[in-house]
C-alpha positions in Angstrom: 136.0 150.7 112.9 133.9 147.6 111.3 135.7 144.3 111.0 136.3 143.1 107.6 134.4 139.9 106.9 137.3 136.6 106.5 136.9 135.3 102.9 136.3 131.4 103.3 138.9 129.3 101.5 137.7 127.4 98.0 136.5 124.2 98.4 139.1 121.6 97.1 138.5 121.0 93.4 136.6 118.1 92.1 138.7 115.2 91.6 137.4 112.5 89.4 137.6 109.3 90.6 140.4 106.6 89.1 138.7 104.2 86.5 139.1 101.4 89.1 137.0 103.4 91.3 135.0 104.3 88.9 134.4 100.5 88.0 133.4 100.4 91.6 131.1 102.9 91.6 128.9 101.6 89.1 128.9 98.1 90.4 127.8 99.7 93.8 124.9 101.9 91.5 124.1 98.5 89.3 122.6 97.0 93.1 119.1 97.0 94.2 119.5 99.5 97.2 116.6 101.1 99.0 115.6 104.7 98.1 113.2 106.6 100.5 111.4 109.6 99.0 109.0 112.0 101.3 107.6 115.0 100.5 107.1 117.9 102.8 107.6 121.8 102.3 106.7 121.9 98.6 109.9 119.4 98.1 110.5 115.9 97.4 113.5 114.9 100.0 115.1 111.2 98.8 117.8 109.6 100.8 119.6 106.0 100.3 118.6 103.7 103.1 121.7 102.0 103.1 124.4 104.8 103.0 124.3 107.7 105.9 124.0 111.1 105.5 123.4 110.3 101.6 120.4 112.6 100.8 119.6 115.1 98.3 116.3 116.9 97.4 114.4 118.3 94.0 111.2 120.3 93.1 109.7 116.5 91.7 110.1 113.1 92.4 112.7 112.8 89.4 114.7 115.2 90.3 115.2 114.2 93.7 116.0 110.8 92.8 118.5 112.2 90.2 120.0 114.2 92.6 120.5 111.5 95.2 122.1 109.4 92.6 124.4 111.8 92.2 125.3 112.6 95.8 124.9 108.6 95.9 128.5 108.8 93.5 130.0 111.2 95.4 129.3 109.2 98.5 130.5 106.1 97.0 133.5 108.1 95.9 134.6 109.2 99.3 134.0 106.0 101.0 135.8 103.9 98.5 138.4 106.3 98.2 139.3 106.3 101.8 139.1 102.6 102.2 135.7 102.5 104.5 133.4 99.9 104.1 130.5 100.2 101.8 126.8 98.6 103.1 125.5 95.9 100.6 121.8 96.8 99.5 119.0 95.1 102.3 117.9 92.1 100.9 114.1 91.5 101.7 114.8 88.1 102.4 116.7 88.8 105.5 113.2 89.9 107.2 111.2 86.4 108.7 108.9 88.6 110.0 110.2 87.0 113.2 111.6 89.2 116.3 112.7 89.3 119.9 111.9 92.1 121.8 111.9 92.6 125.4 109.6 94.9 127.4 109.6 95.8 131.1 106.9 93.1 133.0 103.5 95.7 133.7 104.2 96.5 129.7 103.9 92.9 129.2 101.1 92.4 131.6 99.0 95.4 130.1 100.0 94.2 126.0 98.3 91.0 127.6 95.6 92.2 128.9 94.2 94.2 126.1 94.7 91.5 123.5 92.6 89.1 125.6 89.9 92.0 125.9 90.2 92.2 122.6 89.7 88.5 121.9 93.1 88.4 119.9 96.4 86.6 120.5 99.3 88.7 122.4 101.7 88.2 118.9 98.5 89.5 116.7 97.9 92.7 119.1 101.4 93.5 119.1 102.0 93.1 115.3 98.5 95.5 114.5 99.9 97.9 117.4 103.2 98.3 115.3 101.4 98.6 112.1 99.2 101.1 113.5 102.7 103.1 114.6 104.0 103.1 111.3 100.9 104.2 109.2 100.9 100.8 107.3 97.1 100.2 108.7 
């Protein structure tokens, strides 16, 4: 005898947020907050930096950033909502371009090494070396 398949419950039903909320919302959406779009597998993938989990895709550029402003309100929504805390937008300012970072001693040693060889200082090496990591030379 074949098991009949368990129907899945309905989703709750969309409840539009309060006009206080609301007025939150579009404050939050008014900010300068960082939007990553990549494309890969024939689709445009954009996220919000600042808000986890908060992605969306589309078949073009404006599509996927219209669909992550969307998921971007529904996202405010819930966290707003439920009292959680909601990230301010990175300010570039906050960057000096200044870092600490420590590395075991033969890492050291060997980051040394190859910036003397190549006639460079250790902080110059290290910043190309990064650069080089993230595509950005």
């Amino acid at each position: 005898m074949a098991k009949r398949a368990k129907k899945l419950p309905d989703p709750p039903a969309y409840v539009p947020p309060s006009p206080e909320v609301q007025a939150e919302i579009d404050r939050r959406l008014a900010m300068q907050y960082s939007y990553e779009l990549v494309y890969e597998d024939d689709r445009w993938f954009a996220r919000v930096v600042e808000f986890p989990g908060c992605m969306s895709d589309g078949s073009d550029p404006t599509e996927a950033i219209r669909m992550v402003r969307e998921a971007a309100e529904a996202w405010l929504q819930y966290k707003i909502e439920d009292g959680y805390p909601v990230p301010d937008p990175i300010v570039e300012d906050d960057y000096s371009g200044r870092f600490l970072a420590r590395v075991p001693s033969m890492l050291h040693r060997d980051l040394a090494r190859r910036a003397e060889r190549e006639g460079v200082s250790l902080n110059l090496f290290v910043a190309t070396a990064l650069a080089r990591a993230l595509g950005q030379q």
